[in-house]
C-alpha beads as a LAMMPS data file, in Angstrom:
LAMMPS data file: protein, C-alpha beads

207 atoms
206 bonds

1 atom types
1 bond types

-500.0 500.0 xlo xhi
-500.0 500.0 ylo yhi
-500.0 500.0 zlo zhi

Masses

1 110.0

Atoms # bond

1 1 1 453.902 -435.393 46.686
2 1 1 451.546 -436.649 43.979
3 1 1 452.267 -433.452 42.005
4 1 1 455.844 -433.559 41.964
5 1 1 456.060 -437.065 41.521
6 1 1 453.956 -436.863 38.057
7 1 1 456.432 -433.728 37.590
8 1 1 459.166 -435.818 37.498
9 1 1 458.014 -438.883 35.598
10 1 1 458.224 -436.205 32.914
11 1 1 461.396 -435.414 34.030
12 1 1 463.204 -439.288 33.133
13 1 1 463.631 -438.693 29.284
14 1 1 465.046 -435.400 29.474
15 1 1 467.919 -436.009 32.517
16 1 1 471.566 -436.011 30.951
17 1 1 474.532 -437.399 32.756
18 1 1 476.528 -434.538 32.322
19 1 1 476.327 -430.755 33.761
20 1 1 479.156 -428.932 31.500
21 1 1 477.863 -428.295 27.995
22 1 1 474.473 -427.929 26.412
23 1 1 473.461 -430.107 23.120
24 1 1 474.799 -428.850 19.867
25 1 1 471.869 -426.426 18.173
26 1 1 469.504 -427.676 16.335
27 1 1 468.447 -427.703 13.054
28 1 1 464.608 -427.042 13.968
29 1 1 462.787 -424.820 15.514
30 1 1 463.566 -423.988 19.229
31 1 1 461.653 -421.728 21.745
32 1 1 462.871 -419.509 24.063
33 1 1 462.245 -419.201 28.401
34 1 1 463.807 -416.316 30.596
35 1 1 463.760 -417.251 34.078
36 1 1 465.773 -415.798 37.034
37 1 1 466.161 -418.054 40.852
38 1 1 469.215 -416.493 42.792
39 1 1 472.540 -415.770 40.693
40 1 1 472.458 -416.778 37.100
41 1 1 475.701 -419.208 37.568
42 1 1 473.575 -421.645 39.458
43 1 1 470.372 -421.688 37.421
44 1 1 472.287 -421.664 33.879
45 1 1 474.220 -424.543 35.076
46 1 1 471.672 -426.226 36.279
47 1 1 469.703 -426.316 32.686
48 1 1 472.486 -427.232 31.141
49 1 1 472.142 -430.676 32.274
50 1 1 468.490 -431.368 30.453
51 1 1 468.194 -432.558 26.983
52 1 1 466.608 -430.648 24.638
53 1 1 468.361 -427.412 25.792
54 1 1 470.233 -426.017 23.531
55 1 1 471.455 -422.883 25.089
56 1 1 471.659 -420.973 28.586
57 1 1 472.892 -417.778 28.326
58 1 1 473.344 -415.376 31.712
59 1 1 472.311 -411.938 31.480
60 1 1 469.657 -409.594 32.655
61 1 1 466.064 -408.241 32.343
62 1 1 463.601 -406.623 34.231
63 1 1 464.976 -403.290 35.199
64 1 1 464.719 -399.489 33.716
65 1 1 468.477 -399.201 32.707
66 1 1 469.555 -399.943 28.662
67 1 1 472.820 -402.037 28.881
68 1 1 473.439 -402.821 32.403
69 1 1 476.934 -403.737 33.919
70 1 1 477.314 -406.677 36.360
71 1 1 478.530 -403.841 39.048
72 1 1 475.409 -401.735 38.540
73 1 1 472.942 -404.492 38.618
74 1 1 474.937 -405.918 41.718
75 1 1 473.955 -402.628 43.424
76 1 1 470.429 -402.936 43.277
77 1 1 469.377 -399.889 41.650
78 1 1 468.625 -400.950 37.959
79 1 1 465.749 -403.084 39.033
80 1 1 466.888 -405.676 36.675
81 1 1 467.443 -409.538 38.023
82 1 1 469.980 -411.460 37.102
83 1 1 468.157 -414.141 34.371
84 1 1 468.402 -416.838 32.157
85 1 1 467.813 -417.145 28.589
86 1 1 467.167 -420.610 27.849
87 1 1 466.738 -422.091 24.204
88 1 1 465.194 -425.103 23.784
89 1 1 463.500 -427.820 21.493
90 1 1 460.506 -428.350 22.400
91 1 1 459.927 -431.658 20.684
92 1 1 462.346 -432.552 23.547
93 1 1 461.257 -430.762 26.476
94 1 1 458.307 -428.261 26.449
95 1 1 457.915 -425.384 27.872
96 1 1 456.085 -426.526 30.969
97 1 1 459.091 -428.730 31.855
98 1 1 461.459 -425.233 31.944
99 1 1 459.022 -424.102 34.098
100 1 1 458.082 -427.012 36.297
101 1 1 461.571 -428.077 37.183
102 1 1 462.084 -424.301 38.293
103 1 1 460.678 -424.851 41.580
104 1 1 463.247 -427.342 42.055
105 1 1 466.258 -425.343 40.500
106 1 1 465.761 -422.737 43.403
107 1 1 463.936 -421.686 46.848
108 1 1 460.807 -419.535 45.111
109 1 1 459.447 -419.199 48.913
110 1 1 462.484 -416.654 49.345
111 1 1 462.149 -412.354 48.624
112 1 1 464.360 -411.308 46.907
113 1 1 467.232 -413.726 48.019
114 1 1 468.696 -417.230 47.253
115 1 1 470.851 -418.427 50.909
116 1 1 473.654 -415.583 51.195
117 1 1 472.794 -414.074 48.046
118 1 1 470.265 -410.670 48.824
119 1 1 469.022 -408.216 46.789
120 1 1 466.336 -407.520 44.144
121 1 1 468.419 -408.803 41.373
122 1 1 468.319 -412.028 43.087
123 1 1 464.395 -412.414 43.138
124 1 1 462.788 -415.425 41.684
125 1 1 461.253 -414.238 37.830
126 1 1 459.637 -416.123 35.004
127 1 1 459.558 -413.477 32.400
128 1 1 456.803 -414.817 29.400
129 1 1 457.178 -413.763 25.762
130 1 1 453.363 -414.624 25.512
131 1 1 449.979 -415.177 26.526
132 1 1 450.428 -419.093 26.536
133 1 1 453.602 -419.020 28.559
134 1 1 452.033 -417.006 30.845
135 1 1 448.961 -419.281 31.836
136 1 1 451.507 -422.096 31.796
137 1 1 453.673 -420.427 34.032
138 1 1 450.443 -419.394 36.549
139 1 1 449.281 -422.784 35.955
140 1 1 452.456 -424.372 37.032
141 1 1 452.804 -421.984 39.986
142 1 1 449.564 -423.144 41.229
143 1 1 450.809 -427.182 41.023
144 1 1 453.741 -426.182 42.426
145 1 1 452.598 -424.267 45.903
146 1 1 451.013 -427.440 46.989
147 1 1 453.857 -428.628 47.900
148 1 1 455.567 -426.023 49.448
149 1 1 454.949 -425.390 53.242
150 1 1 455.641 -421.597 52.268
151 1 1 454.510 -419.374 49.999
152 1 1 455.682 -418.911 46.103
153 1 1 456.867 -415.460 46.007
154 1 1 457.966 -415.419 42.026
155 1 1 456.660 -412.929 40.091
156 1 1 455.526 -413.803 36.677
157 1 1 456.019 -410.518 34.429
158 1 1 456.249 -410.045 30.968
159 1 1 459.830 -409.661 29.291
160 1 1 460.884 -406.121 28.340
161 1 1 464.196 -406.935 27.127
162 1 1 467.013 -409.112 27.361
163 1 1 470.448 -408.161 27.712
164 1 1 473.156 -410.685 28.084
165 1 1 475.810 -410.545 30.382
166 1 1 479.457 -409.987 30.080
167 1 1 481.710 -412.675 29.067
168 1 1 483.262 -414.166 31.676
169 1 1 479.559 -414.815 33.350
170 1 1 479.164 -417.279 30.339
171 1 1 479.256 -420.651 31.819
172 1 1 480.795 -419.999 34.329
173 1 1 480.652 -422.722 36.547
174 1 1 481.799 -425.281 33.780
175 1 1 485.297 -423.231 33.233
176 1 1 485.464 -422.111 36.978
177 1 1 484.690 -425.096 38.916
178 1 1 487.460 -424.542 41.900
179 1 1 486.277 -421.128 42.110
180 1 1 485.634 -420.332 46.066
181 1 1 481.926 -419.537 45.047
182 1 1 481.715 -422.388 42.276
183 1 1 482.692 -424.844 45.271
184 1 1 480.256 -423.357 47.560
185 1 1 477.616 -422.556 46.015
186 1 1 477.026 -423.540 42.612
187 1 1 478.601 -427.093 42.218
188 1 1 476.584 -428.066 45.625
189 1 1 473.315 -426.411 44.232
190 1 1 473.986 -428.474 40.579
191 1 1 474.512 -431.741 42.636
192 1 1 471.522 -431.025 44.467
193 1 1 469.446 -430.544 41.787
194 1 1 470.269 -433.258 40.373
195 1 1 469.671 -435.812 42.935
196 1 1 466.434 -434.002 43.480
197 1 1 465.214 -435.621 40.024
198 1 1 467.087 -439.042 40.072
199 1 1 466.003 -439.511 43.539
200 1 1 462.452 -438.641 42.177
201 1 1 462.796 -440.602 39.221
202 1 1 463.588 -443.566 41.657
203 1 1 460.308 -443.266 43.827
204 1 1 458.164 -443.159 40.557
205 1 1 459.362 -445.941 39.187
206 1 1 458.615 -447.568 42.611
207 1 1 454.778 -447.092 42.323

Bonds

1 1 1 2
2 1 2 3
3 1 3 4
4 1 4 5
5 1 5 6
6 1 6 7
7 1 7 8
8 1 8 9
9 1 9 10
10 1 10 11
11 1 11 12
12 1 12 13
13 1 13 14
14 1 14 15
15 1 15 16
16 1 16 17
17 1 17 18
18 1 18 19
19 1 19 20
20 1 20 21
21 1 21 22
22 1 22 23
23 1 23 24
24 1 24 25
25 1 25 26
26 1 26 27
27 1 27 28
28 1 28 29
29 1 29 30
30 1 30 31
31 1 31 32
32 1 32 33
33 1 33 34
34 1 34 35
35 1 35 36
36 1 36 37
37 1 37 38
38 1 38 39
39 1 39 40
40 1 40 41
41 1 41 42
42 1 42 43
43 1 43 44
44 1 44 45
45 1 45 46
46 1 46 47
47 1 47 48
48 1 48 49
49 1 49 50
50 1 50 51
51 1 51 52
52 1 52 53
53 1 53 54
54 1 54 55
55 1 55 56
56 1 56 57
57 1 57 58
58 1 58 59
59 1 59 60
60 1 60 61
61 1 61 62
62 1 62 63
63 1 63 64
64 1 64 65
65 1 65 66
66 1 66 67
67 1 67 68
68 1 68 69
69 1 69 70
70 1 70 71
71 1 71 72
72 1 72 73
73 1 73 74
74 1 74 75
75 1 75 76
76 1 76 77
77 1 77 78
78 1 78 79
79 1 79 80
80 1 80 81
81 1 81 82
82 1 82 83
83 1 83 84
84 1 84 85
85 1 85 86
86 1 86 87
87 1 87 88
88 1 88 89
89 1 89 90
90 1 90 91
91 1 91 92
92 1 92 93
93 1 93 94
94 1 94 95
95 1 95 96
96 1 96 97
97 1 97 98
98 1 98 99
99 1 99 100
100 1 100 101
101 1 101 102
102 1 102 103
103 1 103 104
104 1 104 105
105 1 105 106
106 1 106 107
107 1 107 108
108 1 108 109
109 1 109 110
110 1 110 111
111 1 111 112
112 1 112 113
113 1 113 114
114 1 114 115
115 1 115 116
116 1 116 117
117 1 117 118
118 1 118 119
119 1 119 120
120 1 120 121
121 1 121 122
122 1 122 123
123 1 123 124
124 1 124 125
125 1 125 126
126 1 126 127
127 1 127 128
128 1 128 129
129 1 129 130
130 1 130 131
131 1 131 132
132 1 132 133
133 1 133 134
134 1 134 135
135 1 135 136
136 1 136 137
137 1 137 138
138 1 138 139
139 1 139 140
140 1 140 141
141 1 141 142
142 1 142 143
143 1 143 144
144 1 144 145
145 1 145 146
146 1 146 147
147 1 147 148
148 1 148 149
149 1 149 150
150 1 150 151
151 1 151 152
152 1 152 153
153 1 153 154
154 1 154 155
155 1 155 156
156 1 156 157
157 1 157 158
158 1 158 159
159 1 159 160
160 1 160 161
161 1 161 162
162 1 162 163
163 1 163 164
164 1 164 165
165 1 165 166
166 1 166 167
167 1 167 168
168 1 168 169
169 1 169 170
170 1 170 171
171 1 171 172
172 1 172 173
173 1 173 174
174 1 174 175
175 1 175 176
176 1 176 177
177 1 177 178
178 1 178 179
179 1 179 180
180 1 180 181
181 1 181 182
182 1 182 183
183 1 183 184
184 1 184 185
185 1 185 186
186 1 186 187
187 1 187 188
188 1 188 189
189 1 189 190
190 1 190 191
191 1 191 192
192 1 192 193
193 1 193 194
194 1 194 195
195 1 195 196
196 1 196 197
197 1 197 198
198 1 198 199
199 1 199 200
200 1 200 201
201 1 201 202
202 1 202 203
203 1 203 204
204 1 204 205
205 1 205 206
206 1 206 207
């Protein structure tokens, strides 16, 4: 509990009110994280709530196949995962915040699934671009599995490539919210995640 509650003391300057739209880019220098926690609806959704992030884009990475389709990677046999690219300024929100508020975004305790959702495309991934992000990334891990009763299961590779994903996968949630999956899944898993840091937020500013 001590861990996550310094997590999310962090966490209070970079909470927006709103889950629709990302900031407006900006005219600095941003960095980039690639993460993947269940179907990239949810998790790109999700980010797009924090200041500081500029974009999310849904795609995929990870697998052996140039140019993937939604279909093929939904039928396992690319070996990519279904990811999120997520720009960011980091004067704003560094790269350890991406990472530590991913074990909150999603169950990383899960194989290769997210509830219904099964497959290796669905596996929790933090995919570094460098040396740095990956010690952060290990380093956050290890904070991170002391408060979970199970254990972390993400891999923590380095990217090969990113491809994004079609169109229509492009926030998604924001201009399909009465979707039978958006009800049921993603706007639930947004709310969730949000109340996860509030309610957080709350007990720190308790102590």
């Amino acid at each position: 509990m001590k861990t996550l509650l310094s997590i999310f003391a962090a966490m209070s300057a970079i909470l927006t009110n709103t889950a629709t739209a990302a900031d407006p880019a900006p005219a600095g220098k941003t960095e980039t994280a690639i993460i993947g926690g269940g179907c990239f609806w949810c998790v790109e959704a999700q980010y797009k709530m924090l200041k500081g992030v500029k974009k999310a884009i849904s795609g995929y990475a990870g697998g052996a196949v140039d140019n993937p389709t939604y279909k093929q990677v939904c039928e396992g046999d690319t070996g990519h995962a279904e990811v999120v690219q997520i720009e960011f300024d980091p004067a704003i929100i560094t790269y350890k915040d991406v990472i530590d508020l991913f074990w909150l975004a999603h169950d990383p305790t899960t194989l290769n699934q997210q509830g219904n959702d099964i497959g290796t495309q669905y596996r929790s991934t933090i995919m570094y671009l460098n040396e740095e992000q990956k010690k952060i990334a290990e380093a956050s891990l290890a904070e991170a599995q002391k408060d979970q009763t199970g254990k972390i299961v993400t891999e923590i590779v380095p990217l090969k490539k990113f491809y994004v994903a079609e169109d229509y996968h492009q926030e998604y949630f924001a201009n399909n919210p009465t979707a039978g999956y958006c009800r049921a899944i993603v706007g639930p898993k947004v709310a969730k995640f949000r109340h996860k840091l509030e309610e957080k937020q709350k007990l720190q500013e308790t102590k």
